[in-house]
VOPA-341714 format. One record per atom (N, C-alpha, C): residue in three letters; x, y, z. Coordinates in steps of 0.05 Angstrom, whole numbers, plus 5000, padded with zeros to 4 digits. Example, Ala and Ser with C-alpha at 12.3 -4.5 7.8 and 13.67 -1.06 7.14 Angstrom:
ALA526448865156;ALA524649105156;ALA526449345156;SER525749555142;SER527349795143;SER525850015157;
# end
This chain:
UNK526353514583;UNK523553444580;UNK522453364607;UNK520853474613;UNK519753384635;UNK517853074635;UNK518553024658;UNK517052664667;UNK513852714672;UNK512552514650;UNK510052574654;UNK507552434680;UNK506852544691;UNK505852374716;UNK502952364717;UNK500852054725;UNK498652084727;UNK498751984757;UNK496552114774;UNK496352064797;UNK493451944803;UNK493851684805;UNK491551444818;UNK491051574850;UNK487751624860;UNK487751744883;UNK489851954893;UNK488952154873;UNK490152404886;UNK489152594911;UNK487952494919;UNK485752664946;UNK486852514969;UNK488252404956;UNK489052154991;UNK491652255001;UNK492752225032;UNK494852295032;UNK497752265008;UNK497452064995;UNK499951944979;UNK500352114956;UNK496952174946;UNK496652404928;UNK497952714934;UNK496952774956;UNK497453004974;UNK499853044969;UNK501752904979;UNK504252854979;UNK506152914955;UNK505252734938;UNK506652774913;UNK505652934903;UNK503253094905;UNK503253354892;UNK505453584905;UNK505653604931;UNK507053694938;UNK510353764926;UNK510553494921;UNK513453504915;UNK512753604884;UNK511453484869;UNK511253514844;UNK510553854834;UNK509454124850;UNK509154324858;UNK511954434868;UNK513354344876;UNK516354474888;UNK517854444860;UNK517154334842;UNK519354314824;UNK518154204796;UNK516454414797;UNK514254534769;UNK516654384740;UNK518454434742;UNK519954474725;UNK520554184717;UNK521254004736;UNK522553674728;UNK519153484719;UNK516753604732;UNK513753374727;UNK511753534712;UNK511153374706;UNK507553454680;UNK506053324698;UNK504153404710;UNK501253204708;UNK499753124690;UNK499152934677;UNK497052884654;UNK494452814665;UNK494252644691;UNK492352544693;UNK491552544727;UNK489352574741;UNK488652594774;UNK486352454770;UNK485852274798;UNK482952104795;UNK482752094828;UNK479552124841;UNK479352054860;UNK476851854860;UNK476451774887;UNK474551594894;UNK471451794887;UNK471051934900;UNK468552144908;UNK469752474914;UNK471452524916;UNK471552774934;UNK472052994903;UNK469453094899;UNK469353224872;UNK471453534874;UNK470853674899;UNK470453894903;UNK474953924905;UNK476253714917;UNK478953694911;UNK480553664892;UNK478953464883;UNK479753354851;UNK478953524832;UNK476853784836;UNK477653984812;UNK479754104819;UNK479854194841;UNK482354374859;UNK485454314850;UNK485353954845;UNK487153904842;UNK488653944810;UNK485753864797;UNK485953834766;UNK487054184754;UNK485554414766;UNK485654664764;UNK488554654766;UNK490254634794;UNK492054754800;UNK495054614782;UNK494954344773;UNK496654224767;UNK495754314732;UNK493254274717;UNK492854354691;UNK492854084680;UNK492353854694;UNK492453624676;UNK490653594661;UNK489853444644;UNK489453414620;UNK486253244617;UNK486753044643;UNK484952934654;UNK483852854677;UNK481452774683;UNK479952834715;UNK478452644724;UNK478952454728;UNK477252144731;UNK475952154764;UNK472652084757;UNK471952084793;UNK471251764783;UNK472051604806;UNK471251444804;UNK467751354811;UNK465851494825;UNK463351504833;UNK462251674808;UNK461251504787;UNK459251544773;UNK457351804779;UNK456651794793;UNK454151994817;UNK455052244815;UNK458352254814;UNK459252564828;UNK460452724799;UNK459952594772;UNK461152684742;UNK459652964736;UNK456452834735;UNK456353194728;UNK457253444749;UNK456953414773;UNK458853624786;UNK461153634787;UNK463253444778;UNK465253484776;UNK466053744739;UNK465053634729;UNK464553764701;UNK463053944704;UNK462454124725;UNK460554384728;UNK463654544736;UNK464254384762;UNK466754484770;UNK469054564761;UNK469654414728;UNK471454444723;UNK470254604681;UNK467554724692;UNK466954764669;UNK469055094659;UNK470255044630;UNK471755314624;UNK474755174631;UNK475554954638;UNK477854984636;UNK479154684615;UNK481854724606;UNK482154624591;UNK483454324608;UNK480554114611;UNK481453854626;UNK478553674617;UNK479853434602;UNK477353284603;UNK475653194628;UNK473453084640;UNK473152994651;UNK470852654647;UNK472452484672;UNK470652234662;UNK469452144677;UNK468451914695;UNK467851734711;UNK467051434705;UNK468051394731;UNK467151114731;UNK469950924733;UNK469750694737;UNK472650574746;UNK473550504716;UNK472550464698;UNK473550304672;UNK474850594659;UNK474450894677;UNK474851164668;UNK478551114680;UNK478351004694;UNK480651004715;UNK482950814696;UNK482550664681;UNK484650524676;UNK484750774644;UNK484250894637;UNK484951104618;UNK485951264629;UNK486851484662;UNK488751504666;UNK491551464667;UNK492551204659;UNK494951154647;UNK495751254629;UNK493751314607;UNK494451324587;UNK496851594584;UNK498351544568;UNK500151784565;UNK502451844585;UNK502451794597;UNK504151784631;UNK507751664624;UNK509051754633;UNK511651644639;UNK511951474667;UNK510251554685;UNK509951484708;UNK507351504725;UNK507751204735;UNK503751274745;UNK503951124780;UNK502951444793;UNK502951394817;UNK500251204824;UNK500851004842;UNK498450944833;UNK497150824864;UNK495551034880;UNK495851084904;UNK492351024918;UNK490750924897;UNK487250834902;UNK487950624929;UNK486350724943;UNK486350464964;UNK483950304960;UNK485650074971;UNK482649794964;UNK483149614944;UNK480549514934;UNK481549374906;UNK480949494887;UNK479649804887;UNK479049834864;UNK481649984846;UNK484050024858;UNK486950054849;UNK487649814837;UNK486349584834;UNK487849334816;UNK487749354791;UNK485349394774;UNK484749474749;UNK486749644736;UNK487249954741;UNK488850084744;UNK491450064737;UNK492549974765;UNK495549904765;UNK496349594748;UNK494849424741;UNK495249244720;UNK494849314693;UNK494049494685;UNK493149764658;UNK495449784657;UNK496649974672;UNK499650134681;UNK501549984668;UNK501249674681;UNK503949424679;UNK504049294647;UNK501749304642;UNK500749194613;UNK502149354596;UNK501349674599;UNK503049874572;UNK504849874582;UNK506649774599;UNK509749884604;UNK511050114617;UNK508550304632;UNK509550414647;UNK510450474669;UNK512250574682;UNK513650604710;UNK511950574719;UNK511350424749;UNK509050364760;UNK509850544790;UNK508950704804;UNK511050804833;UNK507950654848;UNK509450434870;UNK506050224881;UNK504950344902;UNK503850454911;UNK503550564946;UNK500750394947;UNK499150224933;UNK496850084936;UNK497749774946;UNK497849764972;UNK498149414975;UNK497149144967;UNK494549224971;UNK492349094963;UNK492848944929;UNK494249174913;UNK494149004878;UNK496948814884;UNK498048854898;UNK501748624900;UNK500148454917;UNK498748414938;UNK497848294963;UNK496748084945;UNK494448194926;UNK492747884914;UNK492047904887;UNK495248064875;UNK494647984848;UNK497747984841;UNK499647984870;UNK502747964852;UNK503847824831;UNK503047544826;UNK504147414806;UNK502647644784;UNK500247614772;UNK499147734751;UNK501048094751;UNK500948174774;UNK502748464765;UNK505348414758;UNK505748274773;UNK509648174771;UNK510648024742;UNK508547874724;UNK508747784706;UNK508947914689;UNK506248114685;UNK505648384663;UNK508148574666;UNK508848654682;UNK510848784679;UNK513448664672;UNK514148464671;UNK514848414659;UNK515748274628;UNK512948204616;UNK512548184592;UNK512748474584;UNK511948674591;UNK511848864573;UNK514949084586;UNK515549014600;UNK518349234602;UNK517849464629;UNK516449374637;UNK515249594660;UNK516649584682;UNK517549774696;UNK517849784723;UNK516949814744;UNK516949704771;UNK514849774796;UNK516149894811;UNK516150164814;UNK518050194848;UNK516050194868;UNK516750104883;UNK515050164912;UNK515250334927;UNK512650414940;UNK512550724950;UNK512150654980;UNK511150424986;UNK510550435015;UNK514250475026;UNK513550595050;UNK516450635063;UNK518850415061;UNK518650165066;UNK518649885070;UNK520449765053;UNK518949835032;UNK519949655002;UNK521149874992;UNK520450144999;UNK521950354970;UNK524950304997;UNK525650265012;UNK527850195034;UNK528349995020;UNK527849795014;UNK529249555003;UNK529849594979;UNK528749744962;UNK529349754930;UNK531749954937;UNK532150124944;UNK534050314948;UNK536750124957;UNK537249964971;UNK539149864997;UNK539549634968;UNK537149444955;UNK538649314933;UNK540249424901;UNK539549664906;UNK540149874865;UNK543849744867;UNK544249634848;UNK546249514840;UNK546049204847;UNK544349084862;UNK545948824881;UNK544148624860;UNK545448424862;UNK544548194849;UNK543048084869;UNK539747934852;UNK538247834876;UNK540047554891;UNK540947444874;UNK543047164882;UNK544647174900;UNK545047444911;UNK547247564939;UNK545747624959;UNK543247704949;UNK542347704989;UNK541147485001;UNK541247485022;UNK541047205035;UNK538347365059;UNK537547515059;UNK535347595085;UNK534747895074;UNK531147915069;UNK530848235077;UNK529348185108;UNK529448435124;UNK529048535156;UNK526348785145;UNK523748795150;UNK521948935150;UNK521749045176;UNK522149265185;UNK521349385209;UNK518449355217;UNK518549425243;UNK515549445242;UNK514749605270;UNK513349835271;UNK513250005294;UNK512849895322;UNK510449675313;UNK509149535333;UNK506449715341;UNK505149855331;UNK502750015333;UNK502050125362;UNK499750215367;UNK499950385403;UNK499250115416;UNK499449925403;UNK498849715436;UNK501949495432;UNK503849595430;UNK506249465433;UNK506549305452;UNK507149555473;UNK506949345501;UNK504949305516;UNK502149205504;UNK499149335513;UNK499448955514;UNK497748795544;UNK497548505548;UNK495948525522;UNK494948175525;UNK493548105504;UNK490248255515;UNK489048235549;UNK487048345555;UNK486648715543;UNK488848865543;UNK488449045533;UNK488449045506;UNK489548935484;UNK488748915456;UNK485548935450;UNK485548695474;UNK481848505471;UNK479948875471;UNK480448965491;UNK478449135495;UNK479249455488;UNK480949435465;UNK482149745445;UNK479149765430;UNK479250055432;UNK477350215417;UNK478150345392;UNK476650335374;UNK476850345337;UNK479450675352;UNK478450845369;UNK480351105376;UNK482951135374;UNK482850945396;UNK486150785411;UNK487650735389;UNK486450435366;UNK487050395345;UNK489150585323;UNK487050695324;UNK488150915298;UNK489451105300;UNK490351215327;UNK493251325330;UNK495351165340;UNK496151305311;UNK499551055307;UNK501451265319;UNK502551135331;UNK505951375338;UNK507151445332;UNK507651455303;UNK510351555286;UNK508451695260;UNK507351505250;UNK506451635220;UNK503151655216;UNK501951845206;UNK499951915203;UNK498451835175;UNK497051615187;UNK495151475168;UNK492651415163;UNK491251345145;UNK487951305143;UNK487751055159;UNK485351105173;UNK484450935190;UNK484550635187;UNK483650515160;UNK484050275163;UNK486750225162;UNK489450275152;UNK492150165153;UNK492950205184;UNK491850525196;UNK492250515223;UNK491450195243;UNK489450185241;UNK488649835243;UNK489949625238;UNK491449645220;UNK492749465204;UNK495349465221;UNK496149665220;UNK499749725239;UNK498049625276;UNK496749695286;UNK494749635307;UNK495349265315;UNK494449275295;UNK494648875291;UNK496448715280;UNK498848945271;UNK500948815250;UNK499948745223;UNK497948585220;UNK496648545189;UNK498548695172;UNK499149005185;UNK501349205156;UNK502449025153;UNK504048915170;UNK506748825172;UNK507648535150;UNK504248395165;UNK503748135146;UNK503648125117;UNK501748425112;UNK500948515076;UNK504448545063;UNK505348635078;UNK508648845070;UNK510748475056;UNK510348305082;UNK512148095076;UNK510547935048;UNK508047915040;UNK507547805019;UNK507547974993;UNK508448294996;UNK509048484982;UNK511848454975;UNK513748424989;UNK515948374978;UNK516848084969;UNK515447914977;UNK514847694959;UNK515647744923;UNK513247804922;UNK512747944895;UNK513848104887;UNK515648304898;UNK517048584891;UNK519548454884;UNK520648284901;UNK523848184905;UNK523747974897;UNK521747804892;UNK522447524880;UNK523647404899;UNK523647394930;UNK524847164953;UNK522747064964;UNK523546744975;UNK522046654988;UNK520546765014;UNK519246635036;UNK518246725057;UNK520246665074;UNK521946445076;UNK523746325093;UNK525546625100;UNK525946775074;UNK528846975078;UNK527147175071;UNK525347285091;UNK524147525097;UNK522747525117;UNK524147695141;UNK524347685163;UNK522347975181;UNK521448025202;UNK520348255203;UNK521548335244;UNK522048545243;UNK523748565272;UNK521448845284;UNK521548905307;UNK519649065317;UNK521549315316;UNK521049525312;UNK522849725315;UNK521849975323;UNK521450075347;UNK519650255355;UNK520350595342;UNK522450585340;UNK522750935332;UNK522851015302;UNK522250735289;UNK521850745255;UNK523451055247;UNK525551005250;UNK528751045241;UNK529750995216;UNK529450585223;UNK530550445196;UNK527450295187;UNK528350405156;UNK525750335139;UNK526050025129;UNK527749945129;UNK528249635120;UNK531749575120;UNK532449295123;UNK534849235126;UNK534948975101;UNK537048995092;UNK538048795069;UNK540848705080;UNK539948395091;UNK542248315087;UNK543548095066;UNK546948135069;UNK547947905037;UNK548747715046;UNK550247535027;UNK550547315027;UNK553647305043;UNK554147545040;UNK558547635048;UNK557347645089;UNK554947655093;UNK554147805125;UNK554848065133;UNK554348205107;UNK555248445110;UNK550948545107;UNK549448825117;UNK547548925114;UNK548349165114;UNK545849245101;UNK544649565084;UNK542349635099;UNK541649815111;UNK539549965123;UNK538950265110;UNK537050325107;UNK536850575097;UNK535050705123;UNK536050895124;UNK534051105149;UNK532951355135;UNK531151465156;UNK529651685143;UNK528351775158;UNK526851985168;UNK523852135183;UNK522852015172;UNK519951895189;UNK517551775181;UNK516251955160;UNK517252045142;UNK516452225120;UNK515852155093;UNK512852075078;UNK512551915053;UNK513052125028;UNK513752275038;UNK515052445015;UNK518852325009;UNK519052245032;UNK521952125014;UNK522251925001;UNK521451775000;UNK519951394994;UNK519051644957;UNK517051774958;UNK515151864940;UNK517652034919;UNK518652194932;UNK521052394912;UNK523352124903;UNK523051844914;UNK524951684905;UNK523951604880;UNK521851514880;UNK520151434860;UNK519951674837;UNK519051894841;UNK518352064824;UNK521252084811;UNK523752064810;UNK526252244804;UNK527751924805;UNK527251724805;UNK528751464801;UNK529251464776;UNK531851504759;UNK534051274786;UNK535851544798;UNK534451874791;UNK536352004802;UNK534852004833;UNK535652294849;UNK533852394871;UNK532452634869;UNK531452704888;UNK530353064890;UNK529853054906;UNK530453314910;UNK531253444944;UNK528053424951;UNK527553404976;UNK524653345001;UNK525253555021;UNK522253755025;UNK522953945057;UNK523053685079;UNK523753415075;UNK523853215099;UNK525153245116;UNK524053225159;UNK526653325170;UNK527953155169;UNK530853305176;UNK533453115177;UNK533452945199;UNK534952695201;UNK535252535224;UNK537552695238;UNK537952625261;UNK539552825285;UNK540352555296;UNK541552285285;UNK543052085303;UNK543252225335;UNK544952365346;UNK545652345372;UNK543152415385;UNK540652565377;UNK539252695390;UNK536952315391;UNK537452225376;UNK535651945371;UNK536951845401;UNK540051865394;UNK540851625415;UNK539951385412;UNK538251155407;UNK539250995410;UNK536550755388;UNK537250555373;UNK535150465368;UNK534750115373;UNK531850105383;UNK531449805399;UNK530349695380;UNK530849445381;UNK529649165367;UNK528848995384;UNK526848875374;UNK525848615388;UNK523248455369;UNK523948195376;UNK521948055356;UNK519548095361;UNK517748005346;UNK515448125342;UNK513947845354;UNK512247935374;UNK510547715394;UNK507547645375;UNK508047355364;UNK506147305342;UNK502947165357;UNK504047145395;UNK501246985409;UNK499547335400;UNK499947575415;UNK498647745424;UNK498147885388;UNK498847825366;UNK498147945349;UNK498847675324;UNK496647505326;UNK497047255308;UNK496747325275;UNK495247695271;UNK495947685244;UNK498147655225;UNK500347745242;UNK502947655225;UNK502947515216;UNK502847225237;UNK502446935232;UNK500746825208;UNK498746885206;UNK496946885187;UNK497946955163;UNK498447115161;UNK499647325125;UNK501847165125;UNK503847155146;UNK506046885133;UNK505346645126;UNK503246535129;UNK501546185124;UNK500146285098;UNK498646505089;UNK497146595065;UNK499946605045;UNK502146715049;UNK503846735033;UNK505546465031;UNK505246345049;UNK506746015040;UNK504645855023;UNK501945915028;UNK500345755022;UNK499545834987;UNK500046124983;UNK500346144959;UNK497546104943;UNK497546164914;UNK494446134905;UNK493246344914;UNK490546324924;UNK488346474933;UNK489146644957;UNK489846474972;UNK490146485001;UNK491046835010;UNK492346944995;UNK492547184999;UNK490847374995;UNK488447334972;UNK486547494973;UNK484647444992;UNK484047185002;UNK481647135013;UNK483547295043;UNK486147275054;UNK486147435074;UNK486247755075;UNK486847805047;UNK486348125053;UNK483348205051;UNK481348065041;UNK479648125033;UNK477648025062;UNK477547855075;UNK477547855103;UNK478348075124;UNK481048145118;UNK481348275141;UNK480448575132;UNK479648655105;UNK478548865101;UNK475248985112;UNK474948705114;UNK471848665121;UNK471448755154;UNK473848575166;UNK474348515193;UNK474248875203;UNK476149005195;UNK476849175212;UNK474649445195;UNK472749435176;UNK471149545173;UNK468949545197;UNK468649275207;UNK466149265229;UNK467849315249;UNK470649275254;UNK472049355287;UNK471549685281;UNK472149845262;UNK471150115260;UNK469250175272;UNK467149985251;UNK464750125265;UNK462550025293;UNK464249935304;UNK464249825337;UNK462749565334;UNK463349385316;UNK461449195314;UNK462848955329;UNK465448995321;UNK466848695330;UNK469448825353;UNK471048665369;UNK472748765382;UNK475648755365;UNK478048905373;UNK479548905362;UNK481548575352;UNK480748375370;UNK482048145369;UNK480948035350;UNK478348105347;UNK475647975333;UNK477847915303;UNK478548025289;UNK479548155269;UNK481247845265;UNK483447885276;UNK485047535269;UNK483047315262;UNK481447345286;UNK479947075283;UNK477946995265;UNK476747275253;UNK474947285226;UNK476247225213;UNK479547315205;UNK481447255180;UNK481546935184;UNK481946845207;UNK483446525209;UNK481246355195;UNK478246375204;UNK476246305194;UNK475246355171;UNK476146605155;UNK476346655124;UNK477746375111;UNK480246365120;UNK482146265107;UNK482945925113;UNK480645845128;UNK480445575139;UNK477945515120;UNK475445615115;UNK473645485113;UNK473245605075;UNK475345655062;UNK474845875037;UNK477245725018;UNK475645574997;UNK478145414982;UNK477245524954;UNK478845644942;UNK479845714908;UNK480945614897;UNK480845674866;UNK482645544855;UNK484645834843;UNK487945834849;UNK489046064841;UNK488446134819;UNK488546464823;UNK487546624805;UNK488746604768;UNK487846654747;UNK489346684729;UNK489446974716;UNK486747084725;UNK486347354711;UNK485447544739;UNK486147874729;UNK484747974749;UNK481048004752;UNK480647914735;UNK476547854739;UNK477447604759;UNK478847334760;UNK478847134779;UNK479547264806;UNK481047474807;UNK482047664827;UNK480347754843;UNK477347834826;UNK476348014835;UNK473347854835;UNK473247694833;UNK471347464845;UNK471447304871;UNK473847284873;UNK475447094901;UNK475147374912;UNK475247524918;UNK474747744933;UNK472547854939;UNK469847844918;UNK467047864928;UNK465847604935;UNK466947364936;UNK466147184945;UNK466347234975;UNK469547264976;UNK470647275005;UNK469847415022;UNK469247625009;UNK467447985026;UNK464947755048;UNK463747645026;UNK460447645025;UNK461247395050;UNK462147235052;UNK462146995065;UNK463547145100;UNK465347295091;UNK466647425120;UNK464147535127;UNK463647735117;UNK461047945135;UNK458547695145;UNK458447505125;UNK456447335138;UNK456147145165;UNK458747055165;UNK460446955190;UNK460947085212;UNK461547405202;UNK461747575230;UNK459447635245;UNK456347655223;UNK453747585232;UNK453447395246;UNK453947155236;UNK453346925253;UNK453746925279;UNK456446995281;UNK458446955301;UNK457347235321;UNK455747365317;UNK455547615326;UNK452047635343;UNK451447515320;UNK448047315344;UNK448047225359;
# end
């Protein structure tokens, strides 16, 4: 019987991707369900070629063309975000790949009926992990993780008791300003930014790896994924992103998993868990690597780390008001409003002057977050007069 799959933002690379794989091997996946943000004219393309069943745009605006597009073939179509959490429906497995917050709704839908959850959305673990991590487990659900990072740590733990490891190790590329002073950070252009050196990503996470922030979102992600404290999750700089994460135990013995910067392998783990399936991913060539460097990660010239480790000790709110800050932040560093440093210091001031009370539901989720929006952009005004 084949595994039935709905894909949350299928127009996005993550989508892309797993269609890919899910296309090489017609035979092991079903599509039931594809949803994008706006991009009508893909998401029939996509709905057409796969035959799913259903077609969610999330932009209200773009339904009747989408339903022109897909008029004559056999696929419902819906819109609207409350359209989006009815993509689950029916699924064995739900990729669930929306960037932003509007993937929280969604992927807590997912956790609620009990389905395999594969996470590539940071943002719903970042500032709603207790509430996902709970639901899935009241109802029997699984999360694998898709970002590189964590689907490396889930892999390196399959058998191990959490009570034996004593440290996970998050890589981290160090983005194009590694060895860039702190004066050259100050004066990086949204350009510079967004080409990363290894892996090819949408602009704002490119930012994000830029400033580390990935790095910061990733350690309050496995928080939540692994159930360990902050104390014993550690993050090392690793420039040739080689090794996707390191687990070490309690014996001082570690597990590393390696790979090509390729999210099709992370993605075919998830789709085919707890077996595998083969990926066109290239192979690693150890001797041709020669050699791989570590070094800690310098928290003066890139204080977001720092930050996302204090939001995650601090627990409660504190994690949404910083992602939801720094989402703000590096929307205006895009659009040349603020400088690239600017970005920490909007978050630090998010998260200094912004007191909640932790969330219990995702509507509390998603209030601490338009609060937070509205107060960042207002402050970066201020600060910007």
């Amino acid at each position: 019987m084949r595994r039935k799959i709905a894909i949350l933002g299928a127009t996005g690379s993550i989508g892309k991707s797993t269609l890919d794989l899910i296309e090489r091997n017609p035979e092991r996946f079903e599509v039931t369900a594809v949803t994008a943000a706006s991009n009508v004219d893909t998401l029939a393309d996509i709905a057409r070629r796969t035959q799913a069943r259903l077609a969610v745009i999330a932009d209200e605006n773009r339904l009747v063309e989408l339903r022109q597009l897909l008029a004559g073939n056999d696929c419902r179509v819906a819109g609207g975000k409350d359209a989006l959490i009815e993509a689950v429906d029916g699924a064995d497995l739900v990729i669930a790949a929306i960037v932003g917050c509007a993937g929280r709704r969604p992927v807590m839908a997912a956790g609620e009926a009990g389905r395999t959850g594969a996470l590539a959305n940071k943002e719903a673990l970042v500032t709603a992990g207790a509430l996902m991590t709970d639901a899935a487990a009241a109802s029997g659900a699984t999360l694998i993780p898709v970002d590189s990072e964590h689907n490396a740590i889930f892999q390196c733990l399959a058998g191990s008791r959490a009570e034996d490891v004593s440290r996970i190790i998050l890589p981290a590329r160090g983005g194009p300003f590694r060895t860039a002073s702190a004066e050259g950070i100050r004066a990086a252009t949204p350009a510079q930014a967004v080409a990363h050196p290894n892996w090819s990503m949408g602009a704002k996470i490119s930012v994000d790896s830029a400033t580390l922030m990935n790095k910061g979102l990733e350690l309050i992600e496995a928080h939540f994924l692994f159930g360990l404290p902050s104390r014993l999750l550690d993050v090392v700089v690793h420039p040739q992103s080689v090794i996707h994460s390191l687990v070490e135990f309690i014996d001082g013995s570690m597990l590393a998993q390696l790979g090509s910067p390729d999210m099709r392998i992370p993605i075919a783990y998830a789709l085919a868990w707890p077996e595998r399936l083969p990926t066109p991913a290239h192979r690693l060539d150890l001797a041709a690597i020669g050699r791989l460097d570590f070094e800690a990660p310098d928290v003066q010239r890139f204080p977001a780390l720092k930050l996302a480790r204090e939001a995650l000790e601090a627990g409660g709110a504190a994690p949404i008001v910083l992602n939801a800050a720094n989402e703000v932040s590096v929307a205006s560093f895009l659009a040349g409003e603020i400088r690239l440093s600017d970005i920490a210091i909007s978050v630090e001031e998010a998260l200094q002057s912004t007191q909640f009370d932790a969330p219990r539901s995702i509507s509390d989720v998603l209030e601490i977050d338009r609060v937070t929006r509205a107060r960042a952009q207002a402050m970066m005004k201020a600060n910007c007069s």
